[in-house]
mmCIF file of the N, C-alpha and C atoms, coordinates in Angstrom:
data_MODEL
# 
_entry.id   MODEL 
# 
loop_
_atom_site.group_PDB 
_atom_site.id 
_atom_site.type_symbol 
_atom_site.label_atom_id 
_atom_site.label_alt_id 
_atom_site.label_comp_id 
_atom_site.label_asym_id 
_atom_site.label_entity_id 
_atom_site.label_seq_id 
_atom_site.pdbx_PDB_ins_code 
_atom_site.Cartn_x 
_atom_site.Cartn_y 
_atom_site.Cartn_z 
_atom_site.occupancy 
_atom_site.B_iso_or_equiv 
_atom_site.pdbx_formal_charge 
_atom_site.auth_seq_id 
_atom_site.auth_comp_id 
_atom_site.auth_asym_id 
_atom_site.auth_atom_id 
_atom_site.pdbx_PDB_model_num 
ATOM 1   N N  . UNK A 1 1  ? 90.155  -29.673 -126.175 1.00 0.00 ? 1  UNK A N  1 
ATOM 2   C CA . UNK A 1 1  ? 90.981  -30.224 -127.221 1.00 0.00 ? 1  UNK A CA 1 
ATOM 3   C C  . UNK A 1 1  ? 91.310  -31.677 -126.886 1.00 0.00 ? 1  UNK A C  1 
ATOM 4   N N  . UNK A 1 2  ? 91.074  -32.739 -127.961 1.00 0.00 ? 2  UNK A N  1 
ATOM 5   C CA . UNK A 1 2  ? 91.360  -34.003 -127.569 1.00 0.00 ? 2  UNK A CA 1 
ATOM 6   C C  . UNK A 1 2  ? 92.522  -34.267 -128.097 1.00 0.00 ? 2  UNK A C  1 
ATOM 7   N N  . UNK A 1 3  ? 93.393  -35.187 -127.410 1.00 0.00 ? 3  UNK A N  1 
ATOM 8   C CA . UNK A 1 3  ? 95.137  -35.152 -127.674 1.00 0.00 ? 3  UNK A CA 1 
ATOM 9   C C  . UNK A 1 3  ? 95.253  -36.487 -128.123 1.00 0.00 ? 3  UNK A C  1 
ATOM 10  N N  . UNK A 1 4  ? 95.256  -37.619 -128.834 1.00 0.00 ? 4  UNK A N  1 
ATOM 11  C CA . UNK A 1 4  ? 95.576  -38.889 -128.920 1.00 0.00 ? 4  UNK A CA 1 
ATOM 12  C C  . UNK A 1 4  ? 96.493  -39.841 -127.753 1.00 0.00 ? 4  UNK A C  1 
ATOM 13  N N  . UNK A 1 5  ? 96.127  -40.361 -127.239 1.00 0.00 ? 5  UNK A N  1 
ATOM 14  C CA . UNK A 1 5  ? 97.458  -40.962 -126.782 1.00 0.00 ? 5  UNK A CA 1 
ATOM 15  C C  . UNK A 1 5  ? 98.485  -41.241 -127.647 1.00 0.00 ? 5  UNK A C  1 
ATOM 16  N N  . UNK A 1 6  ? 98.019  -42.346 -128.525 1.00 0.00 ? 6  UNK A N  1 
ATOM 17  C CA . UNK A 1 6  ? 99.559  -42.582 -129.238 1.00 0.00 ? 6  UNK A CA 1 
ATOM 18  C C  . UNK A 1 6  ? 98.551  -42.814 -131.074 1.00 0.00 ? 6  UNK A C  1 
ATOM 19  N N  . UNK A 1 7  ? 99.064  -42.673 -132.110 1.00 0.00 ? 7  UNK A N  1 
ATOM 20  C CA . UNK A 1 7  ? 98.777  -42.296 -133.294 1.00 0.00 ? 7  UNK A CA 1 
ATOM 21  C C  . UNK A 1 7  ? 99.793  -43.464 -134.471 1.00 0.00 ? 7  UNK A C  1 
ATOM 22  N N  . UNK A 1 8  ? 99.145  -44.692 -134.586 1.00 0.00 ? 8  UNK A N  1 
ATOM 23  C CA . UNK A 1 8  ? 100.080 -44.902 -135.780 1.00 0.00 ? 8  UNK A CA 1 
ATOM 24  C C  . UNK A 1 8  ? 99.720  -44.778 -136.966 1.00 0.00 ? 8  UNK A C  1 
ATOM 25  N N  . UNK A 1 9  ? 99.366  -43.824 -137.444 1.00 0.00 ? 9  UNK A N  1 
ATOM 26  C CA . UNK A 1 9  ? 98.538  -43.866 -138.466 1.00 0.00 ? 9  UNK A CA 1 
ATOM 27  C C  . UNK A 1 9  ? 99.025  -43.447 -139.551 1.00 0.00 ? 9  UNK A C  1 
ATOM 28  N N  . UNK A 1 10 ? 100.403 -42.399 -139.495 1.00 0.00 ? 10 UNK A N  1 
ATOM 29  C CA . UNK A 1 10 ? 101.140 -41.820 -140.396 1.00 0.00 ? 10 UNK A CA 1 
ATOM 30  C C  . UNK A 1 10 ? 102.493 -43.239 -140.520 1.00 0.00 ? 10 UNK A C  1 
ATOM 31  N N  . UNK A 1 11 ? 102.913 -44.192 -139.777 1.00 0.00 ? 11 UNK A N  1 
ATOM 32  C CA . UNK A 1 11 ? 103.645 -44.788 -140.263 1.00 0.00 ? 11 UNK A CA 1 
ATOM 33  C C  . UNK A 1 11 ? 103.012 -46.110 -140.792 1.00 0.00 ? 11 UNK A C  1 
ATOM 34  N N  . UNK A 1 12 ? 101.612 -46.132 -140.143 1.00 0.00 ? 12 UNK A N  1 
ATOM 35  C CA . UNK A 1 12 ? 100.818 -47.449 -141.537 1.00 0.00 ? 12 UNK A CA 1 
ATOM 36  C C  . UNK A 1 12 ? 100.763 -46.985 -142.866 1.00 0.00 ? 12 UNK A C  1 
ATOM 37  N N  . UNK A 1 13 ? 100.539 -45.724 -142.788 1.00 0.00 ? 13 UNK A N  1 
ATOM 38  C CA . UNK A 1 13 ? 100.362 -45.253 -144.010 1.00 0.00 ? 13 UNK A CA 1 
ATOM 39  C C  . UNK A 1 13 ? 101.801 -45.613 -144.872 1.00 0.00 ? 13 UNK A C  1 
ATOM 40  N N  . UNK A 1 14 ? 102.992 -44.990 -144.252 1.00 0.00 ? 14 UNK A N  1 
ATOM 41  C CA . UNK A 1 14 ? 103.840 -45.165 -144.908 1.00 0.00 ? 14 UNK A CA 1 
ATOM 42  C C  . UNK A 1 14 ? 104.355 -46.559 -145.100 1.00 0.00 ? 14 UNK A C  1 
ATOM 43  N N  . UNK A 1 15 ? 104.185 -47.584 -144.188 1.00 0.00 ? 15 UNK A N  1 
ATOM 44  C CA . UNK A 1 15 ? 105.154 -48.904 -144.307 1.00 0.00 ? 15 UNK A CA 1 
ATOM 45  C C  . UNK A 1 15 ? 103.624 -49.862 -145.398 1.00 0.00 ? 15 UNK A C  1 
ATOM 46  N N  . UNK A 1 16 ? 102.438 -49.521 -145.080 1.00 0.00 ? 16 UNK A N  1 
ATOM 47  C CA . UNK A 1 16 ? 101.469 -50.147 -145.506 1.00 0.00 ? 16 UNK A CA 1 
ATOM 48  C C  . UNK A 1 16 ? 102.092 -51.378 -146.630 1.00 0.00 ? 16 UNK A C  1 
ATOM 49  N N  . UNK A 1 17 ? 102.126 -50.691 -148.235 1.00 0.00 ? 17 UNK A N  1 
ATOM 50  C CA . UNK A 1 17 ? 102.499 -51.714 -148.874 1.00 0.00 ? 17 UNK A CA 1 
ATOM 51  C C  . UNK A 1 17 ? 103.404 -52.597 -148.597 1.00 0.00 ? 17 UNK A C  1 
ATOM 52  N N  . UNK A 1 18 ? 104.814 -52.383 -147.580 1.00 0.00 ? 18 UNK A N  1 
ATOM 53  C CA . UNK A 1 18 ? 105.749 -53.452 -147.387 1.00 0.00 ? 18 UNK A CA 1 
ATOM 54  C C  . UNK A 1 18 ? 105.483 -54.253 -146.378 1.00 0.00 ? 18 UNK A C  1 
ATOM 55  N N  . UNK A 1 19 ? 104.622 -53.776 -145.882 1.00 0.00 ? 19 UNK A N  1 
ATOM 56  C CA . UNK A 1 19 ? 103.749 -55.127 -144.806 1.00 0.00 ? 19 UNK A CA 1 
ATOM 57  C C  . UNK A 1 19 ? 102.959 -55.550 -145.161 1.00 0.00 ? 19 UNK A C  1 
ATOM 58  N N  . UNK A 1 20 ? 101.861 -54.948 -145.957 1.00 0.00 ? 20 UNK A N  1 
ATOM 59  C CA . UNK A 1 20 ? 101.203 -56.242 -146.620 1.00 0.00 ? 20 UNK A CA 1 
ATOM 60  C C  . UNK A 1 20 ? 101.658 -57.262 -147.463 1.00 0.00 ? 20 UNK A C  1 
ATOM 61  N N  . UNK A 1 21 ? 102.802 -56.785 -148.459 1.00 0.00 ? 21 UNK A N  1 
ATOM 62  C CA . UNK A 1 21 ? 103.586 -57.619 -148.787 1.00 0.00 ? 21 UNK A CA 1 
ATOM 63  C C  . UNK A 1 21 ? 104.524 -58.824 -147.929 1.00 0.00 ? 21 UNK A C  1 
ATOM 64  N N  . UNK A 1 22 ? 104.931 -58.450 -146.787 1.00 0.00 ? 22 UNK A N  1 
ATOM 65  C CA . UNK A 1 22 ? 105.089 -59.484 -145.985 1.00 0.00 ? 22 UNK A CA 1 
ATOM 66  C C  . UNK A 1 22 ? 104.736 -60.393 -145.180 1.00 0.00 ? 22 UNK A C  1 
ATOM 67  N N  . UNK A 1 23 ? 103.266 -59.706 -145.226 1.00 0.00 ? 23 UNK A N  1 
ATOM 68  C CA . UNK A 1 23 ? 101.928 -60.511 -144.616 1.00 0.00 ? 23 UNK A CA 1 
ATOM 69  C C  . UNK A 1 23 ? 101.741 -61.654 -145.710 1.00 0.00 ? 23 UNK A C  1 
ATOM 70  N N  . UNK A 1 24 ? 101.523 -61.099 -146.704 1.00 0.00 ? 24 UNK A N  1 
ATOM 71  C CA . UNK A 1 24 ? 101.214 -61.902 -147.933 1.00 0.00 ? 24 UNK A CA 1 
ATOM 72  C C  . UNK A 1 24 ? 102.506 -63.173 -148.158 1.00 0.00 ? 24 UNK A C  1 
ATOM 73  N N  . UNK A 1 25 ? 103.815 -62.863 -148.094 1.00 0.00 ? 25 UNK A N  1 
ATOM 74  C CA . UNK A 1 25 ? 104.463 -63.835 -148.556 1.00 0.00 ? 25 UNK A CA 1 
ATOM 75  C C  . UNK A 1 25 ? 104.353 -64.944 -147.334 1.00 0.00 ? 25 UNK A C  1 
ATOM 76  N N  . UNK A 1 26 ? 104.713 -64.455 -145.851 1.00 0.00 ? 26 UNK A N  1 
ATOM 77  C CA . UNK A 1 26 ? 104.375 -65.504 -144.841 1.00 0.00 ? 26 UNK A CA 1 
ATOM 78  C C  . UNK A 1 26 ? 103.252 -66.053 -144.739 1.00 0.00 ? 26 UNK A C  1 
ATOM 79  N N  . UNK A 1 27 ? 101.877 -65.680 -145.188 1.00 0.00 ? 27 UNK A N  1 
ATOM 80  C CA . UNK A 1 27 ? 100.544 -66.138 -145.542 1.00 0.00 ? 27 UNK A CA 1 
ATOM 81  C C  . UNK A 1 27 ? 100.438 -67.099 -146.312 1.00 0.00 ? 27 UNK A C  1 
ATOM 82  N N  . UNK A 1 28 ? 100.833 -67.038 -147.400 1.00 0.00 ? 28 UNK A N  1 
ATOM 83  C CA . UNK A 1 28 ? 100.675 -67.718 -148.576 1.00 0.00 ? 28 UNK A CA 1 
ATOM 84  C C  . UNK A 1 28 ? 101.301 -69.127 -149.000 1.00 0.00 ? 28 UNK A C  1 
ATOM 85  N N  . UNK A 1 29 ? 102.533 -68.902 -147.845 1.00 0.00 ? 29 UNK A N  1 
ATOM 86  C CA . UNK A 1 29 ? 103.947 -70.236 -147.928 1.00 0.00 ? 29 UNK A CA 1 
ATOM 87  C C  . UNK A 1 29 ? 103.264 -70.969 -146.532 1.00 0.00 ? 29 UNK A C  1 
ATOM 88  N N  . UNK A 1 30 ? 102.698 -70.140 -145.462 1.00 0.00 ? 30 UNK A N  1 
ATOM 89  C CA . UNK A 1 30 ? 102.384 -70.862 -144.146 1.00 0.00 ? 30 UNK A CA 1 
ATOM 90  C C  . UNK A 1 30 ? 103.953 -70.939 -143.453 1.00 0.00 ? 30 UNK A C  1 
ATOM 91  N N  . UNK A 1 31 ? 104.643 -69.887 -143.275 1.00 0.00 ? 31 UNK A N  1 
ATOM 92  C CA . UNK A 1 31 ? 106.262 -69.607 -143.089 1.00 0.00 ? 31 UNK A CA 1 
ATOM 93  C C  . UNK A 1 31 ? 106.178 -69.216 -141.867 1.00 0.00 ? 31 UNK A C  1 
ATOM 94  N N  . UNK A 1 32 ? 105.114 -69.762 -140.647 1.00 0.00 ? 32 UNK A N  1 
ATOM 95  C CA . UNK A 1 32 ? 105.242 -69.196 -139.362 1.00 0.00 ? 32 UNK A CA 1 
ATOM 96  C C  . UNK A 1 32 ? 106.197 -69.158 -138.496 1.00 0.00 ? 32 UNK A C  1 
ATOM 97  N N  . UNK A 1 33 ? 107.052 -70.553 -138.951 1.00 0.00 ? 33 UNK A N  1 
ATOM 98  C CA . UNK A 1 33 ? 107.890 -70.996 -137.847 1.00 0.00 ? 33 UNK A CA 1 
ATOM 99  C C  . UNK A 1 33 ? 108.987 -71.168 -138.876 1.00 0.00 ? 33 UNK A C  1 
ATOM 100 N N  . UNK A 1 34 ? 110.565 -71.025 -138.219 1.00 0.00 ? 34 UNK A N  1 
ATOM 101 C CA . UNK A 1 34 ? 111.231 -71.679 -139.319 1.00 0.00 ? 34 UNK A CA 1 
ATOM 102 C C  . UNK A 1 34 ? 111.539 -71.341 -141.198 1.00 0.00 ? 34 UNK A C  1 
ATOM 103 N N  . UNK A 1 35 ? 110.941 -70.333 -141.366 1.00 0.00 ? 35 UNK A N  1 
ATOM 104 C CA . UNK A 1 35 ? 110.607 -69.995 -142.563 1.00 0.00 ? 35 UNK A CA 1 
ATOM 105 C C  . UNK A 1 35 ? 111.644 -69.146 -143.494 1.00 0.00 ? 35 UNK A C  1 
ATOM 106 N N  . UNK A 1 36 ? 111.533 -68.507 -144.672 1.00 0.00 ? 36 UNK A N  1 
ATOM 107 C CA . UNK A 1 36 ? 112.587 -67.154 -144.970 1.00 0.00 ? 36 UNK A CA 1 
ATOM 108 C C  . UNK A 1 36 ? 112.743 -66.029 -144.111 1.00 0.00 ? 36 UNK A C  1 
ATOM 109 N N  . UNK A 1 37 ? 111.718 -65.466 -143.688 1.00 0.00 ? 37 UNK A N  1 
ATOM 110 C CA . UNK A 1 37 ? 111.571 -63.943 -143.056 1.00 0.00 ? 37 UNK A CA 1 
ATOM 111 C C  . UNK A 1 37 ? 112.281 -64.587 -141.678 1.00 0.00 ? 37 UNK A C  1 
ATOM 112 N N  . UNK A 1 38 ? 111.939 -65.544 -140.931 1.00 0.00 ? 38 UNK A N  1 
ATOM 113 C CA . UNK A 1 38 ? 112.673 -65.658 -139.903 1.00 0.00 ? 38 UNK A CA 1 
ATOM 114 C C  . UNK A 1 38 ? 113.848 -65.901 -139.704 1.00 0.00 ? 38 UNK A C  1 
ATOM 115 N N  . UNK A 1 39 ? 114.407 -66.929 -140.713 1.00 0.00 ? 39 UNK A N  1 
ATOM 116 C CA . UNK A 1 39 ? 115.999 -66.649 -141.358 1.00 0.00 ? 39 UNK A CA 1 
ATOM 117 C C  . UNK A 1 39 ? 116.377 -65.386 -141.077 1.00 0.00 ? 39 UNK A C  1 
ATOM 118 N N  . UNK A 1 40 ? 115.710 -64.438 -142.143 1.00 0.00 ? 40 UNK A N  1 
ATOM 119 C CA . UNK A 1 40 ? 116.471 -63.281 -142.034 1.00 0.00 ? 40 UNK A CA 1 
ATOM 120 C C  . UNK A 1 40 ? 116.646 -62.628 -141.241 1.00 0.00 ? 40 UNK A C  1 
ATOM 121 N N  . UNK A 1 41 ? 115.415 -62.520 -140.632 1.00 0.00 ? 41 UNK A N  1 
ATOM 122 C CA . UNK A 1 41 ? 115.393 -61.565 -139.454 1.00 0.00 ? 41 UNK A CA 1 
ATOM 123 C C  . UNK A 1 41 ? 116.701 -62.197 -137.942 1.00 0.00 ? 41 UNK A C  1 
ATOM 124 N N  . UNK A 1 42 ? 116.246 -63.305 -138.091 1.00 0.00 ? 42 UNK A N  1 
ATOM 125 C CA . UNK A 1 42 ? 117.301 -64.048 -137.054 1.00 0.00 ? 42 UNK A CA 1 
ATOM 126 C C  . UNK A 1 42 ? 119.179 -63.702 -137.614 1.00 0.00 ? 42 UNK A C  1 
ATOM 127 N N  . UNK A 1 43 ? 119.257 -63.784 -138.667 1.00 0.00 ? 43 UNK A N  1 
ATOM 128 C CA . UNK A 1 43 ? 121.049 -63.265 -139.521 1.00 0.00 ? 43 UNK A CA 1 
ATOM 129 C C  . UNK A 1 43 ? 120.915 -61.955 -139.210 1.00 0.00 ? 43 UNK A C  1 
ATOM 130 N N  . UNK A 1 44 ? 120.193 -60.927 -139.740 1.00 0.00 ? 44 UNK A N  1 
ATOM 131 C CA . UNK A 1 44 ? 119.713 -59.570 -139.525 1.00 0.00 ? 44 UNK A CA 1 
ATOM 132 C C  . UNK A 1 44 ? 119.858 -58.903 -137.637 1.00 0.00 ? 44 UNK A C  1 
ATOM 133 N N  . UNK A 1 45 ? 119.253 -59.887 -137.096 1.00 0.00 ? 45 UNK A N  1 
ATOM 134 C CA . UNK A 1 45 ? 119.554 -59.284 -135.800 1.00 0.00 ? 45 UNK A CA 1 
ATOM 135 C C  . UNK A 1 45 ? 121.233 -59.431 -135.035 1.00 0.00 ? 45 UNK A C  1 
ATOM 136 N N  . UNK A 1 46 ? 121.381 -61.094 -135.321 1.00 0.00 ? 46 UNK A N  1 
ATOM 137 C CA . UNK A 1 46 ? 122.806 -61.045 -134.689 1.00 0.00 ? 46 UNK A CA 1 
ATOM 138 C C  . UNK A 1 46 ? 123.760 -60.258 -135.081 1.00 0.00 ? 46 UNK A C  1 
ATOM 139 N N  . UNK A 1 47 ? 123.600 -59.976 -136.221 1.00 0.00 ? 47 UNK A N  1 
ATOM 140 C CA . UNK A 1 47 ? 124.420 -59.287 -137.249 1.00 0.00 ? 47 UNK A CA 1 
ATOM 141 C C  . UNK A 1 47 ? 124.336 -57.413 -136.134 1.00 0.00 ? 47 UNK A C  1 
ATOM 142 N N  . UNK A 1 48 ? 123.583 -57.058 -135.883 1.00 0.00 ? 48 UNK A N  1 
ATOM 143 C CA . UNK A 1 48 ? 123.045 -56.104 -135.219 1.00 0.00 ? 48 UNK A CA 1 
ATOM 144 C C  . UNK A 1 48 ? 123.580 -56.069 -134.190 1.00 0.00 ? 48 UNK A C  1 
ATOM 145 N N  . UNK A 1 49 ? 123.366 -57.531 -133.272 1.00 0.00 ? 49 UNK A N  1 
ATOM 146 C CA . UNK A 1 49 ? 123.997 -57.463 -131.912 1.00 0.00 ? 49 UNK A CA 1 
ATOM 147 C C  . UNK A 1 49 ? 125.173 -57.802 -132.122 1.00 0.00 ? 49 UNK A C  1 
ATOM 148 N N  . UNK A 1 50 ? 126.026 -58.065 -132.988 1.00 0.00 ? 50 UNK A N  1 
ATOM 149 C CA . UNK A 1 50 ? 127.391 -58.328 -133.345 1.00 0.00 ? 50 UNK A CA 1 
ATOM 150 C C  . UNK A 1 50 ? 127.988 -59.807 -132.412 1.00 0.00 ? 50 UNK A C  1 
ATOM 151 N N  . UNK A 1 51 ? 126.985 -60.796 -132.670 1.00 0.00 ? 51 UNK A N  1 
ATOM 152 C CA . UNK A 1 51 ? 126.831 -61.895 -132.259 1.00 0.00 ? 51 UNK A CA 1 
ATOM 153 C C  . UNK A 1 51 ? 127.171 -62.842 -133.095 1.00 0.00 ? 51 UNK A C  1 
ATOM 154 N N  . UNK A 1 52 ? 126.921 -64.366 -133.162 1.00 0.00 ? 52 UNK A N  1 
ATOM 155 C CA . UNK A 1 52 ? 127.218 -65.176 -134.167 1.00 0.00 ? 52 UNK A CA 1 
ATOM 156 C C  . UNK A 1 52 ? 125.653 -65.703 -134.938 1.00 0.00 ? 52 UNK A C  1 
ATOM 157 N N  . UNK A 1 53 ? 125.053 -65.400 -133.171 1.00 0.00 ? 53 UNK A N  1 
ATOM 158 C CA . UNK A 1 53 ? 124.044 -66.548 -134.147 1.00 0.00 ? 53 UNK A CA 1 
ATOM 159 C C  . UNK A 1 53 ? 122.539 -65.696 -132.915 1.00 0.00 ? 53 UNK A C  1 
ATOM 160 N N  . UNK A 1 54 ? 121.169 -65.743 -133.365 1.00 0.00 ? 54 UNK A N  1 
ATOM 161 C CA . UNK A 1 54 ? 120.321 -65.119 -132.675 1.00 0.00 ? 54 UNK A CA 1 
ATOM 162 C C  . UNK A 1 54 ? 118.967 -66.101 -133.186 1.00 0.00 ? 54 UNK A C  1 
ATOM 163 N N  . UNK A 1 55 ? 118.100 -66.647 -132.216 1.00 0.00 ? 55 UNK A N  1 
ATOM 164 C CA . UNK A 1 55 ? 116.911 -67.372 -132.130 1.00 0.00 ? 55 UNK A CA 1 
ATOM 165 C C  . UNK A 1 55 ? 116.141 -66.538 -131.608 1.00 0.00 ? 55 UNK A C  1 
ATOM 166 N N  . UNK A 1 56 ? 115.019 -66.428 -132.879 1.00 0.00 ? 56 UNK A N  1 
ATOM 167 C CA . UNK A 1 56 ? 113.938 -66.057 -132.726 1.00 0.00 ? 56 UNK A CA 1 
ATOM 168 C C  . UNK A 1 56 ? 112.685 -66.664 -131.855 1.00 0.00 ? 56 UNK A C  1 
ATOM 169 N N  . UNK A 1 57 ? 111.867 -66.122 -131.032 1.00 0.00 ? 57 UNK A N  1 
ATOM 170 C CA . UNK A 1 57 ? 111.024 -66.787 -130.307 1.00 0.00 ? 57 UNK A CA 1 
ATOM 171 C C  . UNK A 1 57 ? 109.608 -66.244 -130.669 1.00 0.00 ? 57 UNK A C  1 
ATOM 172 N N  . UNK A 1 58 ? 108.355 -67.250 -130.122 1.00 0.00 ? 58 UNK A N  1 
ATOM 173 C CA . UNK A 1 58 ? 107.683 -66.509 -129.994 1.00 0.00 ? 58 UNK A CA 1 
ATOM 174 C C  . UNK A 1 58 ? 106.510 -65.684 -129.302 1.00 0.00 ? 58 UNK A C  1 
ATOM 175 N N  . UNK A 1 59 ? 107.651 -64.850 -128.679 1.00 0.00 ? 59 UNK A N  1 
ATOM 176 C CA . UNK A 1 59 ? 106.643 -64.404 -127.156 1.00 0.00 ? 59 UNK A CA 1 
ATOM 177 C C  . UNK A 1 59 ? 107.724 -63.851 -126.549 1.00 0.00 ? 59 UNK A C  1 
ATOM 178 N N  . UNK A 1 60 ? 107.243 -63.198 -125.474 1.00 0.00 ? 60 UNK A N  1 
ATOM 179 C CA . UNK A 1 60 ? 108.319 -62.393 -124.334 1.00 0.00 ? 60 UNK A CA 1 
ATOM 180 C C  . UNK A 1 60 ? 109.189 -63.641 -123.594 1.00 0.00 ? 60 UNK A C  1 
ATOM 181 N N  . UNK A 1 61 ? 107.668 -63.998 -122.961 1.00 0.00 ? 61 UNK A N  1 
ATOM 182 C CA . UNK A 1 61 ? 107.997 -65.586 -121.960 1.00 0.00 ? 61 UNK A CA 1 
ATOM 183 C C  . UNK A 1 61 ? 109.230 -66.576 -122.222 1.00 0.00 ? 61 UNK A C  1 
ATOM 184 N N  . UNK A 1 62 ? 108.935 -67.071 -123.765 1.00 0.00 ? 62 UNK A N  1 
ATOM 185 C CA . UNK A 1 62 ? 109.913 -67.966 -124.773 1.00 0.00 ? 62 UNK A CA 1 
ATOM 186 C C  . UNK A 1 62 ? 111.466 -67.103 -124.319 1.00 0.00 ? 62 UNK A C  1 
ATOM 187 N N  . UNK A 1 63 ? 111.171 -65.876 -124.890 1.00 0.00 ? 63 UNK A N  1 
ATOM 188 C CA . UNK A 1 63 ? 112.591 -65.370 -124.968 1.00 0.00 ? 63 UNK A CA 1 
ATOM 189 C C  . UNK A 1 63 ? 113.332 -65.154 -123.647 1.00 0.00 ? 63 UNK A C  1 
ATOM 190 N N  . UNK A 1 64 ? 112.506 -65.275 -122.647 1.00 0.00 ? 64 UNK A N  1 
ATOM 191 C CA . UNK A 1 64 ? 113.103 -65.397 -121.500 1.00 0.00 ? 64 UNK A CA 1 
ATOM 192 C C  . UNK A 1 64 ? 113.333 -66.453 -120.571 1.00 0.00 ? 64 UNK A C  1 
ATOM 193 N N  . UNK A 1 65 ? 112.869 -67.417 -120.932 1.00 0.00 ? 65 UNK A N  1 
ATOM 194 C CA . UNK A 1 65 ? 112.637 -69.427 -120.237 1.00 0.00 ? 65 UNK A CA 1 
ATOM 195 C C  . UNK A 1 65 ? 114.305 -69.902 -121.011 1.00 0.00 ? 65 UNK A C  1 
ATOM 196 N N  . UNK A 1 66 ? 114.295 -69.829 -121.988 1.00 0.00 ? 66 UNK A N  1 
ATOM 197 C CA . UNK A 1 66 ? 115.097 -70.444 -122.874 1.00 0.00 ? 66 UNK A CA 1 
ATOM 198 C C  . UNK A 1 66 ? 116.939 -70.029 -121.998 1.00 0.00 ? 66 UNK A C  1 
ATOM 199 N N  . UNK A 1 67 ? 116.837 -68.796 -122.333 1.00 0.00 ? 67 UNK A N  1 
ATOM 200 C CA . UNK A 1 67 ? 118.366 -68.392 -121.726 1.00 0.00 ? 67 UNK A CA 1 
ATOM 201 C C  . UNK A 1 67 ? 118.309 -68.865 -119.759 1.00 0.00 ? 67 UNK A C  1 
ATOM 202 N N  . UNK A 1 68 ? 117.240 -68.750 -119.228 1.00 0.00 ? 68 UNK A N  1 
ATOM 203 C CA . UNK A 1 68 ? 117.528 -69.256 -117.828 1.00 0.00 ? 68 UNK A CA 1 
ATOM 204 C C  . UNK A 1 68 ? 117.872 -71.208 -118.001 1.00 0.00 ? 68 UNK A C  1 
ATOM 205 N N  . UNK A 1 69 ? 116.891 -71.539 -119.041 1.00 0.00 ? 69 UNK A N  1 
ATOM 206 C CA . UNK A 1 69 ? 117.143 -73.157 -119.119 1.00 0.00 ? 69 UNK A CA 1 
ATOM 207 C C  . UNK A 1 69 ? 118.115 -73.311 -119.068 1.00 0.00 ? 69 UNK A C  1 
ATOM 208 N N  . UNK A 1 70 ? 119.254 -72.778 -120.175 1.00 0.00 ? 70 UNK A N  1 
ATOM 209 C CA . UNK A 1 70 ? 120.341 -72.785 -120.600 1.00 0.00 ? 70 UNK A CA 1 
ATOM 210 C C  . UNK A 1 70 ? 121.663 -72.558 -119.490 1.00 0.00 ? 70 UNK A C  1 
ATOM 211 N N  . UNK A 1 71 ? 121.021 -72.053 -118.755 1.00 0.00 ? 71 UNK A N  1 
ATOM 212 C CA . UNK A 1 71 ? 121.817 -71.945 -118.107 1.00 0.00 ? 71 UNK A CA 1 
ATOM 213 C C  . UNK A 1 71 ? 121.421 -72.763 -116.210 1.00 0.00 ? 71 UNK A C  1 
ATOM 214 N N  . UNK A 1 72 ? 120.411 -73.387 -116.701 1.00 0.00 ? 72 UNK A N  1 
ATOM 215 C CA . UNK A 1 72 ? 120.365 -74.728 -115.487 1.00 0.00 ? 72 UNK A CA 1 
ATOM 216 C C  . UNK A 1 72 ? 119.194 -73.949 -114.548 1.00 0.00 ? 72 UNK A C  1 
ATOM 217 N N  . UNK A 1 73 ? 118.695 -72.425 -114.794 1.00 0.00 ? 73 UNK A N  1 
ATOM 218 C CA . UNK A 1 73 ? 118.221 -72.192 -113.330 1.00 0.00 ? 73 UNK A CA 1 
ATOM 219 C C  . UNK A 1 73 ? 116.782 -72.625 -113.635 1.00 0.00 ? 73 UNK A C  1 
ATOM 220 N N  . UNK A 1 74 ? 116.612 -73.399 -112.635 1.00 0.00 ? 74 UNK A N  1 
ATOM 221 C CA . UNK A 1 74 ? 115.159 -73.571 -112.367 1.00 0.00 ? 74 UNK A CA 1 
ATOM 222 C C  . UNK A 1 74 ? 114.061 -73.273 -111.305 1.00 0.00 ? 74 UNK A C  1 
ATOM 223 N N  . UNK A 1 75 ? 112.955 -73.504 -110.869 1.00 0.00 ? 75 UNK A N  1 
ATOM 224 C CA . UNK A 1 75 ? 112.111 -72.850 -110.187 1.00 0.00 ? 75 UNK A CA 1 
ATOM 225 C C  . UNK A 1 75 ? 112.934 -73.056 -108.409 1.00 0.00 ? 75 UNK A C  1 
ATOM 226 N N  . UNK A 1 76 ? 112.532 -71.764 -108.020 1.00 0.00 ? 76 UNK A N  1 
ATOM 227 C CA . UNK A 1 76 ? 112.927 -71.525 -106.946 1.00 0.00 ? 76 UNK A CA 1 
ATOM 228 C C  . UNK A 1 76 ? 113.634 -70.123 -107.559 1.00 0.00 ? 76 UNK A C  1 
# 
C-alpha cells in the first residue's frame, strides 16, 4: 500500500478559484512589492498579533536580518 507523504490536493481544489483570483489581481497590477494584498495582509496580521504595525518581507532571511539590525547586533 502506498501512503502519500503529504497531499494538497483536496485544499487546491477547494481554495483554487480564490487564488487564482489573487494570482491574477497581483499579476496584472505588477503589485509585488508594496501593493494592495500586501497592505492587507500586513493590517491583517498585526491586527492578529495585536500589534500596531507588521512588515512584510520577502524571505525567512529578510524577516530575520531586519529585527537583529534593529536592534544593533551585528556579525560576531
Amino acid at each position: 500500500m502506498k501512503i502519500p507523504f503529504v497531499s494538497f490536493k483536496p485544499m487546491e481544489k477547494e481554495l483554487d478559484k480564490e487564488l487564482r483570483a489573487a494570482f491574477e489581481r497581483v499579476y496584472t497590477r505588477s503589485w509585488y512589492i508594496e501593493g494592495c494584498e500586501d497592505e492587507a495582509f500586513e493590517k491583517a496580521f498585526a491586527e492578529f498579533c495585536g500589534v500596531d504595525y507588521c512588515v512584510g518581507t520577502g524571505n525567512g532571511l529578510d524577516a530575520l536580518m531586519l529585527p537583529l539590525k534593529a536592534l544593533g547586533v551585528g556579525e560576531g
